[in-house]
C-alpha positions, 0 to 999 in steps of 0.5 A: 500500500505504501509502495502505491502511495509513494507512486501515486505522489510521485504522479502526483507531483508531476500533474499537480493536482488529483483527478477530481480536480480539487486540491490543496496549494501545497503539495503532498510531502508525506503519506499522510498527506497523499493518502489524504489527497487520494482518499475523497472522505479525508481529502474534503474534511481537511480542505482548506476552504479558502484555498480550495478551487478548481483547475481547468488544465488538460495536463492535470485533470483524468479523462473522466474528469474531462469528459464530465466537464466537456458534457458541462460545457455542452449542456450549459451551452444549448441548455435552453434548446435542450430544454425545449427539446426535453419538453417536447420528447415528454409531451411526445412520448406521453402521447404515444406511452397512452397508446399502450395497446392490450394483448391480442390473446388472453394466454400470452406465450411463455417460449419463443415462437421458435420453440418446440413446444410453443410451435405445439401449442400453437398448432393445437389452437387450431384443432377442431376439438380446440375450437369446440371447447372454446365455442363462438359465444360466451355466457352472460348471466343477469342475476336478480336477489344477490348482491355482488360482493366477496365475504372470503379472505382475500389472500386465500383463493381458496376461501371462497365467498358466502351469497349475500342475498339483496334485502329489496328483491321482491319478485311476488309482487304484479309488477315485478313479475310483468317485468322480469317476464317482459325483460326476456323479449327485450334482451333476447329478441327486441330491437336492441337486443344483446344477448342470444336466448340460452335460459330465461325462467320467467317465461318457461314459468310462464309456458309451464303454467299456461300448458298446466292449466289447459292440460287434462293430465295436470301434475300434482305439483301443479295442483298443490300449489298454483291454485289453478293458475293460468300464466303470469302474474300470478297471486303474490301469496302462491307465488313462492310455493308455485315457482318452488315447485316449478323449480322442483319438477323440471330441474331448472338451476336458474332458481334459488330458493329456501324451503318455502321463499324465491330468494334470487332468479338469473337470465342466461344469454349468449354474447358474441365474445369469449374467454379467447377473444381479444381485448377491445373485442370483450371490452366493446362487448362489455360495454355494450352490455353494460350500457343497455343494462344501466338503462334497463335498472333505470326503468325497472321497478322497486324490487327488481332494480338492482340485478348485475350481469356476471360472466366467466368470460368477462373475468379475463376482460376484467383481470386484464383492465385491473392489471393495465390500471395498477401499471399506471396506478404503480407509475403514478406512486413512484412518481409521488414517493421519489417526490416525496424523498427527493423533497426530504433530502434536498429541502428544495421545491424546485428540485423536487418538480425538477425530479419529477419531470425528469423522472416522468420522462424516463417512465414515457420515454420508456413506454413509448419505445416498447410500444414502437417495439409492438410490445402489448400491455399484457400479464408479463408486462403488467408484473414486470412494469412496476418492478422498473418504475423504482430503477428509474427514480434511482439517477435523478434521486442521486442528482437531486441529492448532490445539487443541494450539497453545496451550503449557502450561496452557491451559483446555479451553475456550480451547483449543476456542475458540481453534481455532475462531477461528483455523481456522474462517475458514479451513475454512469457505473452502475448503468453500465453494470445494469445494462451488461445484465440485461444484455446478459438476460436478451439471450435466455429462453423464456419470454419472461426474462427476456422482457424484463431485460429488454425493459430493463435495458431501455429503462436505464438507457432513458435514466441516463439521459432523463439524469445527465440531460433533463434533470441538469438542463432544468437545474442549469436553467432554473435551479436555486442558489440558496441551499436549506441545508445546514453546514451540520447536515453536510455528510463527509462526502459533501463539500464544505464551502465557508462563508467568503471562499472562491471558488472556480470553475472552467466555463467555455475554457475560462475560469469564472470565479463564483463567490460563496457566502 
């Protein structure tokens, strides 16, 4: 180590100066004061404030060094271009990231199209037997006397819900009965019908009272319990027993009774989509649907007003909508909680909605690329998207940090450059190793990983520009001077700038001299 050490002085000797181009005017005589020199925690608490300053000379300075400051010099020069140009990618990409289209199949696959066994299950879609089992309609169920709801334990699949009956059903009385019998022909074979006729209760009662009633041969059932009734409606004090015994005798499973009570009832029809059929497909049938549903609960009467549609179908459609809604959801909370954290550690407003921006561009940006890819908002890409939204944040979050670790007074400028140089090193690092993972994961055999990779590599692509252009652009042009940040909250990898110390730095290849009070 101290064979190293004594080199690095003797290097040290020749330049002047250390990489990052602070230094004290004397230079090292010892290890102590090499070791200092080369050690950032130890070298920035023994600075000498009032001698500290910056060295624009190629000689003395390391690549990184000069890289970060021609970057500098490029931003701050076209700062104002760049700036109406990261507006303008923002509000363009957030136009196209909104077009996130859905999956065109609920069962995305899992291989690669190249795969044996994907080109099996591919080929097996297409088998008569395949296509007898998915059918070309859906079912839809109107249920009447039950309340929507979920009584199970959420986090156990396997605890399933208890029948929460709906108090105000009261399907006894006249009116009720006019309606539910009338409901059928709107919905099956009216001029705004919906559904193709599978089940309807209400009229094969109806049929089955009128065919009692003028047969020679009634059934004891009949005769028990329908005091002779001929067709619908039928007297409210019969009604329950009569239907029961209906129910009873021909097996219908469309009625759901207690001993002597009709607690719920339910309409089956035939839509024109299925559990297979794409995404804006289900929704369009959904919504058709469900708009002709609210009208019909409009119009019904007290009693029979509050029926739901449900369907197996439609469970996919819904699962699909909940997945895309939660990815923007997840999006709009990581936005909130870097916000949140950038605004705790740099105690600067400004900063925070410079954060925000830029940490909103690298979430479009990034969308909008998978989009041009052709990528859909399916399963995989609804699990995997929220997990990215936090790589993101990360760069912008370090930024913002380093900006507001100069105390006091201190130029926008300097704060800008300072930040660069003392995160960009270390920013660049880790996208680097991020992305030598991605690509690493490109060429694995499930779709799942490769996603993620591909995801994740465009992600930090955009987070490298979101940080070293937008965020230092915004904060180039707008940031603050005054830092809240008290000299006592300064961590040892902050600089310490006193009160009345120069400080200097190169802009345009001369020296500006920035005064920190």
């Amino acid at each position: 180590v101290r064979k190293f050490i004594g080199k690095c002085c003797e290097r040290k000797r020749e330049c002047g100066t250390p990489n990052d181009g602070i230094m004290t005017q004397e230079e090292p005589t010892t290890d102590e004061e090499c070791n200092i020199i080369h050690n950032p925690m130890e070298r920035e608490q023994s600075i000498n404030v009032d001698d500290a300053h910056v060295i624009d000379d190629g000689c003395k300075k390391g690549w990184r060094y000069r890289a970060l400051s021609f970057h500098y010099k490029v931003i701050h020069k076209l700062r104002w271009p760049l700036l109406l140009l990261s507006l303008a990618a923002i509000g363009a990409c957030a136009y196209v990231a909104t077009q996130f289209p859905p999956p065109d199949e609920p069962d995305q696959p899992f291989l690669p199209r190249n795969n044996r066994y994907e080109s099996h299950r591919i080929r097996s879609r297409h088998l008569l037997s395949s296509k007898l089992v998915k059918g070309d309609n859906g079912q839809v169920s109107f249920i009447f006397g039950l309340i929507p709801s979920d009584t199970g334990f959420h986090l156990n699949p396997e605890d399933t819900s208890d029948l929460v009956h709906d108090p105000t059903f009261n399907p006894r009385s006249n009116t009720t009965q006019l309606y539910l019998l009338g409901l059928c022909d709107k919905m099956f074979d009216g001029s705004r019908k919906i559904l193709k006729r599978l089940s309807c209760p209400m009229q094969d009662f109806n049929s089955w009272l009128l065919e009692q009633s003028q047969s020679k041969n009634q059934v004891q059932e009949y005769k028990n319990n329908c005091a002779k009734a001929e067709s619908i409606p039928v007297p409210p004090e019969i009604f329950d027993s009569c239907m029961i015994a209906f129910s009873n005798l021909t097996g219908i499973v469309d009625i759901l009774h207690d001993k002597d009570t009709v607690n719920s009832l339910a309409i089956r029809g035939r839509s024109d989509t299925t559990f297979y059929s794409p995404f804006v497909e289900q929704e369009k049938d959904w919504h058709l649907i469900e708009a002709w549903a609210e009208q019909e609960r409009s119009n019904a009467p007290e009693g029979a007003n509050r029926y739901f549609q449900s369907s197996y179908d439609f469970w996919v459609y819904d699962s699909l909508k909940n997945m895309r809604v939660s990815a923007y959801q997840s999006a709009l909370i990581a936005l909130s909680c870097a916000s949140a954290m950038i605004l705790l550690t740099s105690q600067s407003v400004i900063i925070m909605m410079f954060a925000a921006i830029s940490i909103a561009y690298v979430l479009v940006a990034s969308t909008a690329c998978l989009v041009g890819l052709g990528w859909t908002l399916g399963l995989f890409e609804s699990i995997l998207f929220p997990l990215l939204i936090g790589i993101g944040c990360d760069f912008v979050l370090h930024f913002g940090h380093a900006y507001t670790a100069l105390p006091g007074v201190v130029s926008k400028e300097l704060r800008t450059w300072w930040a660069l140089h003392h995160m960009g090193p270390s920013v660049l690092g880790s996208a680097f190793t991020t992305m030598s993972t991605a690509i690493i994961m490109m060429f694995t055999t499930n779709m799942l990983s490769r996603k993620f990779a591909l995801m994740l590599a465009m992600t930090i692509l955009h987070s490298t520009i979101g940080s070293f252009i937008v965020f230092l652009v915004l904060c180039d042009c707008f940031g603050p001077s005054l830092s809240r940040r008290s000299k006592k909250d300064v961590s040892s990898t902050d600089v310490e700038v006193g009160e009345d110390a120069s400080v200097v730095m190169p802009v345009n290849d001369e020296l500006v001299k920035y005064e920190g009070k």
